[in-house]
C-alpha positions as MATLAB code, in Angstrom:
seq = 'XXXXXXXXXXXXXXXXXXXXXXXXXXXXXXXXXXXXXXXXXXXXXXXXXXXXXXXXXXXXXXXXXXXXXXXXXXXXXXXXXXXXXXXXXXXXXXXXXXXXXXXXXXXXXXXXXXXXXXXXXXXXXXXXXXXXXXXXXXXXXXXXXXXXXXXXXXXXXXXXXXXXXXXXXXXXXXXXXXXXXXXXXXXXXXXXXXXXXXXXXXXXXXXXXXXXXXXXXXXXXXXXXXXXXXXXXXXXXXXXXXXXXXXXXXXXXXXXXXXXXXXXXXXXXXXXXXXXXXXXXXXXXXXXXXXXXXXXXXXXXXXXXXXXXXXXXXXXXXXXXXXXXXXXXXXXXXXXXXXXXXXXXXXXXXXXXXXXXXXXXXXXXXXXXXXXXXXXXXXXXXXXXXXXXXXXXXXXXXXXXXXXXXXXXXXXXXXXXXXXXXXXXXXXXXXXXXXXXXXXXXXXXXXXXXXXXXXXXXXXXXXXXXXXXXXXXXXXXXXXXXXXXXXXXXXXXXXXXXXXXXXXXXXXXXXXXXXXXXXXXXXXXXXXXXXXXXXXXXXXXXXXXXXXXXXXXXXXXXXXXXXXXX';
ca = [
      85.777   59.350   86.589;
      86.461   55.957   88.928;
      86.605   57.312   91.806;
      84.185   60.179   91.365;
      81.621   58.017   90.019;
      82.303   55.334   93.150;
      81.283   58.684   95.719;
      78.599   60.032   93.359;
      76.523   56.348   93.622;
      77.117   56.047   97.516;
      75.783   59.810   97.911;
      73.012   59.195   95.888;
      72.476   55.956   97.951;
      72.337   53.838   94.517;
      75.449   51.687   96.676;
      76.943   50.867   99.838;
      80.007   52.215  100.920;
      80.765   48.719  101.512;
      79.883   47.551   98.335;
      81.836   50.213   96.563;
      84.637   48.979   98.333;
      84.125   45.250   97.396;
      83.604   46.810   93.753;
      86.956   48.685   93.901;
      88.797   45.448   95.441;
      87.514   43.579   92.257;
      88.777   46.061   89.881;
      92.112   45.919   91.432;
      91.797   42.100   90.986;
      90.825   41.762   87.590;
      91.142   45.442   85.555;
      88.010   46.888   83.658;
      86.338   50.363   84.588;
      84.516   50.547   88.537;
      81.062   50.866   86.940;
      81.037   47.286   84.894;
      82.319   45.546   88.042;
      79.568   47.044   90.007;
      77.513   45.701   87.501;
      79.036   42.391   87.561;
      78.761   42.427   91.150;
      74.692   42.658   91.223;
      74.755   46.243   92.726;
      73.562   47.936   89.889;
      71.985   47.167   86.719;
      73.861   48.203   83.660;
      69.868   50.432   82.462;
      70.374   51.844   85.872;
      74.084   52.878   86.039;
      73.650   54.365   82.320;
      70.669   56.155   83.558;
      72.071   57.742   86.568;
      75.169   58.814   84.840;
      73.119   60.186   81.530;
      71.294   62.777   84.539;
      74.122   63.392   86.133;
      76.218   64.427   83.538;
      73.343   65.845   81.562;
      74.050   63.630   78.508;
      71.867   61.459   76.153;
      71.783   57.491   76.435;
      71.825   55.505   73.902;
      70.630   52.178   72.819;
      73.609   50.793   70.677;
      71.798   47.437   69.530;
      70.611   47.765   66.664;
      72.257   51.181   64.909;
      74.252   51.137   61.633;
      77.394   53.649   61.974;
      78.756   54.715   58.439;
      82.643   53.728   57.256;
      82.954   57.247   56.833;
      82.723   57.458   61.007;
      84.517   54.509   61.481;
      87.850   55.994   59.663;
      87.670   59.013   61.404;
      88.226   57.506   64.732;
      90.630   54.398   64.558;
      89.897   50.966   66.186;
      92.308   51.171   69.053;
      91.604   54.691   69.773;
      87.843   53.567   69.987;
      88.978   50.958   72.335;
      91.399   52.545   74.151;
      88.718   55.424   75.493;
      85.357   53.150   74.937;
      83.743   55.257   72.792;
      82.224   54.594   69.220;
      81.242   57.857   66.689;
      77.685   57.699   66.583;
      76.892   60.853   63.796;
      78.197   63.753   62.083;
      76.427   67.266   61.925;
      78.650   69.933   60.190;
      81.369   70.422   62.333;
      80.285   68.202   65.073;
      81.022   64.796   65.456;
      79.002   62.743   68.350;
      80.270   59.925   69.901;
      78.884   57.821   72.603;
      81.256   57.010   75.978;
      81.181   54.748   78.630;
      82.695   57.416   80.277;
      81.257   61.211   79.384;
      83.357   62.964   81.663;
      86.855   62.085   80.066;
      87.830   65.110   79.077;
      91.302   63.630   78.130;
      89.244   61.156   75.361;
      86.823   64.394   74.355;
      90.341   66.517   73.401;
      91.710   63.408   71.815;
      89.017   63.182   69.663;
      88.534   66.821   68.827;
      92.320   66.697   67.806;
      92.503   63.537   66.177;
      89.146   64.828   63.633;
      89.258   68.543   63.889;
      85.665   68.490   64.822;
      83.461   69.501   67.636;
      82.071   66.929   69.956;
      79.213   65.890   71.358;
      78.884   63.132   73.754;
      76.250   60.373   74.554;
      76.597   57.714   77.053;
      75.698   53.597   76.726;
      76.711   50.344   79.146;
      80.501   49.301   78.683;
      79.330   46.043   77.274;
      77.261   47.698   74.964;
      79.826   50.178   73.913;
      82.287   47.186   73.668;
      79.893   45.114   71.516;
      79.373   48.101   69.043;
      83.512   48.104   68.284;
      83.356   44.534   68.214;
      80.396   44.122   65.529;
      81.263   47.288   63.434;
      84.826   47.821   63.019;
      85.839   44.344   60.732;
      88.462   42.442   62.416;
      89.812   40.566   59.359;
      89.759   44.179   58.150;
      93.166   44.517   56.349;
      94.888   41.726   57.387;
      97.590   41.148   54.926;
      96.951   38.204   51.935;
      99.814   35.847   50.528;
      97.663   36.335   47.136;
      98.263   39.690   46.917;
     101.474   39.457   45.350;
     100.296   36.732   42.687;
      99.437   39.850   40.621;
     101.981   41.403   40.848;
     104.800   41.770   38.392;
     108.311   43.348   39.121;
     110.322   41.984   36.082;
     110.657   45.808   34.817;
     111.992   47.138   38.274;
     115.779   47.707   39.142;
     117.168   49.833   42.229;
     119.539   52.466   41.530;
     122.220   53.393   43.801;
     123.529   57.043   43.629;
     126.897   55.600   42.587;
     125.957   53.332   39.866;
     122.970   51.203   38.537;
     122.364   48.319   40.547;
     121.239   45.160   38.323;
     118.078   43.487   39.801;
     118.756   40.650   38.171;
     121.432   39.630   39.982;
     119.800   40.543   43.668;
     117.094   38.601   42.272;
     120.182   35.616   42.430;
     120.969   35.971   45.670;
     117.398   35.949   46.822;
     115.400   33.894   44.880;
     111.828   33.977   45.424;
     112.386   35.557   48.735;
     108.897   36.969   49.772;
     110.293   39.481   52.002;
     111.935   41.086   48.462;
     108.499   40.529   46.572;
     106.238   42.271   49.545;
     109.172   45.190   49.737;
     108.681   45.373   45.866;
     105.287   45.254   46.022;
     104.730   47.898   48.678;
     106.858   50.186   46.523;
     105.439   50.104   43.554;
     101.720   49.771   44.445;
     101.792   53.102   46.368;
     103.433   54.577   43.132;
      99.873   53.452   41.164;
      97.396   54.928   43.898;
      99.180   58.287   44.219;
     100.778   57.853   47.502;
     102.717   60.679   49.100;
     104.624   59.079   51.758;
     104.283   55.359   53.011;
     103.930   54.197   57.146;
     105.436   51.210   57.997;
     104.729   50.249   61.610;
     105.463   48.006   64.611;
     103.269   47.532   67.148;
     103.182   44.922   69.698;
     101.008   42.644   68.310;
     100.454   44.256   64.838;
     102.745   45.065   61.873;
     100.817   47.605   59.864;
     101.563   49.609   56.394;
      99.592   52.697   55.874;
      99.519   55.023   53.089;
      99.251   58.780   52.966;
      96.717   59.150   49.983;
      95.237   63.262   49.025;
      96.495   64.067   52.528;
      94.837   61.379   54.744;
      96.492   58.430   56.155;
      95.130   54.813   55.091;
      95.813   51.302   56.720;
      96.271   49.202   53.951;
      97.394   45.937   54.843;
      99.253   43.949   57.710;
     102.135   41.564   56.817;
     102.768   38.594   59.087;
     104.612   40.524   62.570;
     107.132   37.719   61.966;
     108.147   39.394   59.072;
     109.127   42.742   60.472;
     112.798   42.808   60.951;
     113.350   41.358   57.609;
     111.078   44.456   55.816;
     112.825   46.781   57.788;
     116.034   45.644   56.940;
     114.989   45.132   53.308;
     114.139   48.696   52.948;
     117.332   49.687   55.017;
     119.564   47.450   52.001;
     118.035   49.775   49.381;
     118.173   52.892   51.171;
     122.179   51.897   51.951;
     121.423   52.430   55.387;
     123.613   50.236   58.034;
     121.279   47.265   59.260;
     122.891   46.692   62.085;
     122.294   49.866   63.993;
     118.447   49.768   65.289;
     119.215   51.933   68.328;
     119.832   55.611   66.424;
     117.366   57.050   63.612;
     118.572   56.938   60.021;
     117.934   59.256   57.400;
     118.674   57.702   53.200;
     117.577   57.656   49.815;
     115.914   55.036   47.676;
     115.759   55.834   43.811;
     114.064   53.103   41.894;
     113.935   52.644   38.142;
     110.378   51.456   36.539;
     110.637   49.913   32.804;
     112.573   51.982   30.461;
     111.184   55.978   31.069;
     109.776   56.278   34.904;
     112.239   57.012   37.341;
     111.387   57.842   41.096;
     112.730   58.775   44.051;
     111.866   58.025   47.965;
     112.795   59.855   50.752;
     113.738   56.862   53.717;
     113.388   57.880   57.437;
     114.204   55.257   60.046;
     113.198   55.616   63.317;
     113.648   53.431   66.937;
     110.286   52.940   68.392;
     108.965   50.962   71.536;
     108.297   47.979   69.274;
     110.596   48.052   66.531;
     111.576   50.709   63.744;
     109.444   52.406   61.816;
     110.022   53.525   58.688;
     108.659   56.050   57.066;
     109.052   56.896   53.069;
     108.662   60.381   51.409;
     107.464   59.276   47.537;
     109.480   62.193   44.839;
     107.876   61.658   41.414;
     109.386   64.770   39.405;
     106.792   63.293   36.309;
     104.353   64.412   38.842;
     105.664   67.752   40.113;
     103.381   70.396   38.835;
     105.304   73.804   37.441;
     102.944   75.764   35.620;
     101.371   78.088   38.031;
      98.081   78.482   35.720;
      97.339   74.904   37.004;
      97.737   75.145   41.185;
      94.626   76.702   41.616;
      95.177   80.578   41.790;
      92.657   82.406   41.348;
      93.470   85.062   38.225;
      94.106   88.346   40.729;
      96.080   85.910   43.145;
      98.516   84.962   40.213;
      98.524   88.094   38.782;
      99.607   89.904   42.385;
     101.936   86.115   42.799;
     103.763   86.452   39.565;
     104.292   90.357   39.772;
     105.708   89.620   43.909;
     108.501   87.818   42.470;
     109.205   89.116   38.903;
     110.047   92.545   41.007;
     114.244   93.215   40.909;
     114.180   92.630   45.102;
     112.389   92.047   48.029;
     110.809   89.102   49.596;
     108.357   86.651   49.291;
     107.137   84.347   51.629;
     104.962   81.347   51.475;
     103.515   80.122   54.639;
     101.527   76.526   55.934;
     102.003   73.133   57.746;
     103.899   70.806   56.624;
     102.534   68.897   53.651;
     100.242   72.017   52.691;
     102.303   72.270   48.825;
     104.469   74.946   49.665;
     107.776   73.199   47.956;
     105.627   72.514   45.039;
     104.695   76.539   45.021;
     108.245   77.233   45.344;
     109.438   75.342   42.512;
     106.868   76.561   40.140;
     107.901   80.721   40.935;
     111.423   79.326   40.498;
     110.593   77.225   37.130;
     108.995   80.913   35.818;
     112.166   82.654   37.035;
     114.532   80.385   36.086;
     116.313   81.913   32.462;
     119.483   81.897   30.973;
     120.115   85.811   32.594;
     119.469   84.723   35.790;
     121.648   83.177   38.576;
     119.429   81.336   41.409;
     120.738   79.608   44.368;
     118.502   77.893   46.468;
     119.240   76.272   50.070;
     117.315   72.663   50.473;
     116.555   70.673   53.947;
     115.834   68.203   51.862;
     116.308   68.552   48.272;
     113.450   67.029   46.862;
     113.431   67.362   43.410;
     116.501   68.396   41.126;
     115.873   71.694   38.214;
     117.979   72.334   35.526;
     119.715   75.491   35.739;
     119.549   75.767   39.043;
     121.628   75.822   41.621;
     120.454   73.938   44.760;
     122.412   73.131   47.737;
     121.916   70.100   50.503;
     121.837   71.424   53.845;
     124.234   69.360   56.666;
     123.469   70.729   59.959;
     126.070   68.146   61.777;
     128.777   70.221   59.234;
     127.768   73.578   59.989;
     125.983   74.215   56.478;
     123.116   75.671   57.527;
     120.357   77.852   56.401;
     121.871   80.772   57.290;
     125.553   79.481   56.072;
     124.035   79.197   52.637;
     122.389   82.308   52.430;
     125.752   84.025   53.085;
     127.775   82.013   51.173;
     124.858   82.731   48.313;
     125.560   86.251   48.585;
     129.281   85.980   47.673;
     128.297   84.024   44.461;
     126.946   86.813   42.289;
     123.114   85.750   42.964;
     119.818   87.703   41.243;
     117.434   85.396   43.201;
     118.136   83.621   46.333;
     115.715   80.552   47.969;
     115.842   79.712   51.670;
     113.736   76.401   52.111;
     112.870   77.481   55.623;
     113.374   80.970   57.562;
     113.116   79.394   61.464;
     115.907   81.550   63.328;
     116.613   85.362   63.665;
     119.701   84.775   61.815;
     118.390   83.448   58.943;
     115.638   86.099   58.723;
     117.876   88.868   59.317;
     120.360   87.902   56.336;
     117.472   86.779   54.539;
     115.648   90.231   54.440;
     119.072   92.403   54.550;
     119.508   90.471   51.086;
     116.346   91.652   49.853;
     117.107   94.977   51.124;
     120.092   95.096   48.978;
     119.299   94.186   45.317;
     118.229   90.410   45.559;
     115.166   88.475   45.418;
     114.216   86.165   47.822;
     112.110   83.603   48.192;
     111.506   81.123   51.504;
     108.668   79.843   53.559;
     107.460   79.539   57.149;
     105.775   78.016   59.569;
     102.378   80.229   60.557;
      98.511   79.730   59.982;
      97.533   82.319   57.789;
      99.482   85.115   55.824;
      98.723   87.959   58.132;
     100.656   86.027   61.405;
     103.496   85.703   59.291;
     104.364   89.246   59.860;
     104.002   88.890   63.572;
     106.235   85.974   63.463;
     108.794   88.125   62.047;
     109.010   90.553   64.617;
     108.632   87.578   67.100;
     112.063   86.321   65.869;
     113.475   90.407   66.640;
     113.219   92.109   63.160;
     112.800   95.767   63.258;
     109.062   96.615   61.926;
     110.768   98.817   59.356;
     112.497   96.038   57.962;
     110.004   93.855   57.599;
     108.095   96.735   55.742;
     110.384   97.618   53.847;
     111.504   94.060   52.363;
     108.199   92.284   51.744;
     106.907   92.194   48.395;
     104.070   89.315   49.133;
     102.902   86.891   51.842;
     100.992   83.671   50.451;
      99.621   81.336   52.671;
      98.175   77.919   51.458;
      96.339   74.846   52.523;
      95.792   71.456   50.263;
      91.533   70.648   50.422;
      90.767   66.945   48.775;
      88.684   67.230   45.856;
      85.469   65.714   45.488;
      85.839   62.125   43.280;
      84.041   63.067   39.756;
      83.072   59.396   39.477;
      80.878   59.523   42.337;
      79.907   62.920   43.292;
      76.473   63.281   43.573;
      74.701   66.724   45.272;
      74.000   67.112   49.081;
      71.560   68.469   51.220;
      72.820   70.824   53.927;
      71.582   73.259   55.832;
      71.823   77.389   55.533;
      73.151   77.471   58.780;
      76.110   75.267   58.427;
      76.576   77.092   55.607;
      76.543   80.578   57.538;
      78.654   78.766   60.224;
      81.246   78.181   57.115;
      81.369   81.805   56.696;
      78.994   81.792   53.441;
      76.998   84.975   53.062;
      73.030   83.977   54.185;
      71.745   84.948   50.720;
      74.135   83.284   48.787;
      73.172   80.208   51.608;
      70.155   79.887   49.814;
      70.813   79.253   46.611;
      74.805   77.422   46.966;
      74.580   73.917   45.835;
      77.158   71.237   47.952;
      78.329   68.348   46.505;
      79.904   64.955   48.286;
      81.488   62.148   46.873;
      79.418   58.945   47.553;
      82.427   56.490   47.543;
      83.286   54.254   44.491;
      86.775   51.827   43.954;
      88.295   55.263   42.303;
      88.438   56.804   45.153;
      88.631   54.046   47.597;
      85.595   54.253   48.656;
      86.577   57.582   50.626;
      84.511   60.009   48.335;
      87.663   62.188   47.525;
      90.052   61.488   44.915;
      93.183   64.430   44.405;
      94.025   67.616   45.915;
      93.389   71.484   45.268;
      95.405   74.024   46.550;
      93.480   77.293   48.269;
      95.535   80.795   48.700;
      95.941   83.384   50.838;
      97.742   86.053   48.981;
      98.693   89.268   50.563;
     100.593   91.980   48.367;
     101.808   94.527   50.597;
      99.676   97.617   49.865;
     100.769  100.737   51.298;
      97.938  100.722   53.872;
      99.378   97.366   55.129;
     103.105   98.571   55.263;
     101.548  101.542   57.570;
     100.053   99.087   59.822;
     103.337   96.694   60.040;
     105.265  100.161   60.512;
     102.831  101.302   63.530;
     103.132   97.469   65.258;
      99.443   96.666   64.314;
      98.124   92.991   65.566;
      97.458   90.146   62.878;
      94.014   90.402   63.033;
      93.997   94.509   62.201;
      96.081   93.179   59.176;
      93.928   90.762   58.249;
      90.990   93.029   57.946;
      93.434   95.728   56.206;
      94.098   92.863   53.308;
      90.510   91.934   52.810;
      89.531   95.354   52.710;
      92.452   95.634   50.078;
      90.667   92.785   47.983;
      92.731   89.882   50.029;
      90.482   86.441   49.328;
      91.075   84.302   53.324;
      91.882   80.944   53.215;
      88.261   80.460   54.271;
      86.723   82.574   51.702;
      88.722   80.363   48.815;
      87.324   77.405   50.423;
      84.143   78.449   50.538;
      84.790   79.312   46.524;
      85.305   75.645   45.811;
      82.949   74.432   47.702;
      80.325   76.793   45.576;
      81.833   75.434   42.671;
      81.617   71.950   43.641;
      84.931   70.933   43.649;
      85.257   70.242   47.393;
      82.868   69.765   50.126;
      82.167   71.783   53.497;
      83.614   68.838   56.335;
      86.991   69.622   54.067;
      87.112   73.123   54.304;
      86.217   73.346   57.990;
      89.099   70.421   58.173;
      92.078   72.606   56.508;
      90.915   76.017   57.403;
      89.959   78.194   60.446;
      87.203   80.620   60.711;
      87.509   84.238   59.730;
];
């Protein structure tokens, strides 16, 4: 709004042209937004600038001095985001988050915001040195800093690194690098995110800051920040045990780190090595297979959704797709179908981009893209091997969805997943990608979409107020408002003081019914489907949601975060 703002004061005769310019010189000179150097200048008043832009823009002002904004604000909008756009979140109302600006009209900072916390916004305006003063004060500067002590707990005489080849002794790396605290933090890093349930770890170089964050029920955490002097040597560190080459920082880098803990815990990491501005980050994938969950009873289904799940891909043929973002649980969904499928009688072949965890009896195959073993290489190569049931860990081409479907068109089951927001788009997606309507009719047995919602922490859930209308925003019926009970978690050292501790899996599962093969025959859009399938007894992604959050298991903010509106 510089520039703007600079022609809206001289029209309004709050400045002089010639002042603005002097104002403008100064900002050249030294940096810092127009308005706090025409401050600085004596031109303006900091109550008056506020003032004049809270009218113009038609927004609230705020006095910042003496309010209290919750943690639970401050980690949904990160420090040097905050100071980046000069903003600070003020409150949270349902689905709207407010935040107050230096500068309201940055509609750049309003979409960052509404991206970076899936919420609405409202804005509010304050002085820059206000706004500036409110980051200062509330988010903690020594907040995470990294602590020599740290590691004084910490005990890795049970832990060895195993190489794919053959077991590699930690005592004698232990030789090489005595009490090297580069090993110990690497160690440490490791097997700490093992005990708080950690799905993937973020290490990061910035320019000033070296940061490791964890991805814990979904949700990334900053957990500490080792010395920056120390960064090369992690890096490299994690590159040794991945058997990546340490001399190449130019070109990402793609291993495999599978670590031994005492005698009966084995687990695996996924490494991913990437050149950035500032360094390489490196980013690892945690596989605990003590961890993978294969008994369907236990994902969350509701008893019609199994029942309609199980009988989808217990049929001779056809397909069955399973649709979400990344990180939503559709490998884990996978693997349980193919755990209740897998028998003695059966042959399965499954195509993996990565393999992530390894089932007996099964036969699973490592895609290689820079070979030419692709998706849709595997699936044909499948087809000469005498398969019953067939999975395709992603259908993203017309090739693979043409052999993928022509398979289940000619005595095979088949089982893969996609890319879409809800089960209904899926089919659109299809014929998107060029296959025939009667094909895609035809083939599919079942579409099942899914989302992962964090559960509310048992040690400190406590009930809620909230009102009907967020609750008839949410989709929940207005009599059924009335009387639904929501829970939150207050925060505790269980959970990490984020009120949420664990994960819970909600479905969308359509069958196709012969009223929906009708509509995919006559090229009906995904939202005539939609209301076809929940007039067939289809339960939304939103409707599950809402489900838990009756029950108490999650809360509203987390079903509006994973889900869209009906």
């Amino acid at each position: 709004m510089q520039e703007r703002l600079g022609e809206l004061l001289v029209i309004n005769k709050l400045v002089t042209q010639d002042q603005l310019q002097r104002a403008v010189e100064e900002q050249r000179r030294k940096g810092g937004m127009l308005g706090s150097n025409i401050v600085e200048l004596g031109y303006l008043t900091d109550r008056d600038l506020v003032s004049f832009i809270s009218n113009h823009y038609g927004v609230p002002e705020v006095d910042l001095t003496n309010i209290e904004i919750e943690d639970e604000l401050l980690k949904l909008i990160p420090e040097d985001v905050a100071k980046k756009y000069q903003l600070i979140p003020l409150e949270r109302n349902g689905a709207t988050l407010r935040v107050v600006m230096v500068d309201p009209s940055n509609i750049f900072a309003i979409d960052d915001i509404k991206f970076l916390t899936s919420y609405n916004v409202e804005t509010a305006v304050a002085s820059e040195s206000d706004v500036k003063a409110a980051i200062e004060s509330t988010y903690e500067a020594e907040d995470m800093i990294f602590d020599d002590d740290i590691l004084d707990e910490f005990d890795d005489q049970d832990m060895e690194v195993v190489t794919e080849e053959d077991d590699l002794d930690m005592g004698d790396l232990k030789k090489a690098i005595e009490d090297a605290p580069v090993v110990r933090l690497v160690n440490f890093i490791l097997t700490d995110a093992i005990k708080k349930g950690v799905s993937d770890i973020h290490i990061e170089p910035y320019e000033r800051v070296f940061r490791v964050r964890y991805r814990v029920d979904g949700v990334l955490q900053e957990m500490m920040r080792p010395p920056l002097k120390l960064k090369n040597a992690i890096v490299s560190r994690i590159k040794i045990l991945a058997q990546l080459d340490i001399a190449e920082r130019r070109l990402p880098q793609d291993g495999r780190i599978k670590l031994k803990l005492g005698k009966n815990k084995e687990m695996d990491y996924r490494v991913s090595v990437l050149p950035t501005l500032f360094g390489e980050k490196v980013v690892l994938r945690l596989l605990d297979k003590s961890n993978l969950q294969l008994d369907m009873t236990k994902l969350g289904f509701k008893e019609d959704q199994i029942t309609h799940f199980k009988g989808a891909i217990h049929k001779p043929w056809g397909i069955v797709l399973v649709t979400g973002p990344t990180g939503s649980g559709k490998t884990t969904t996978l693997y349980s179908a193919l755990s209740d499928l897998n028998k003695v009688s059966e042959n399965i072949s499954t195509a993996e981009d990565p393999v992530e965890f390894n089932l007996m009896g099964i036969n699973q195959v490592q895609m290689h893209d820079d070979i030419g073993l692709n998706f849709a290489a595997a699936l044909r190569s499948f087809l000469r091997q005498d398969p019953d049931i067939v999975m395709v860990g992603e259908i993203r081409d017309y090739e693979t969805a043409e052999i993928a479907i022509k398979a289940a068109l000619t005595g095979h089951m088949v089982l893969s997943t996609l890319h879409t927001n809800d089960a209904p788009s899926t089919v659109n997606r299809l014929l998107n990608m060029g296959i025939e309507p009667f094909l895609v009719s035809s083939s599919c047995n079942l579409i099942l979409a899914q989302r992962l919602a964090r559960k509310i922490c048992t040690e400190c859930k406590e009930p809620m107020e909230i009102s009907e209308k967020a609750l008839v925003d949410l989709g929940v019926k207005a009599d059924k408002a009335k009387s639904l009970k929501a829970f939150k978690g207050k925060g505790c050292p269980i959970c990490n003081d984020t009120g949420y501790k664990g994960r819970i899996a909600l479905y969308e599962v359509m069958p196709f019914t012969d009223s929906i093969r009708d509509l995919v025959l006559n090229g009906a859009s995904s939202a005539e489907l939609k209301t076809q399938a929940i007039r067939d007894g289809m339960f939304s992604l939103r409707m599950s949601g809402i489900e838990m959050v009756s029950t108490g298991v999650t809360t509203v903010e987390e079903v509006l975060r994973v889900t869209m509106a009906d």
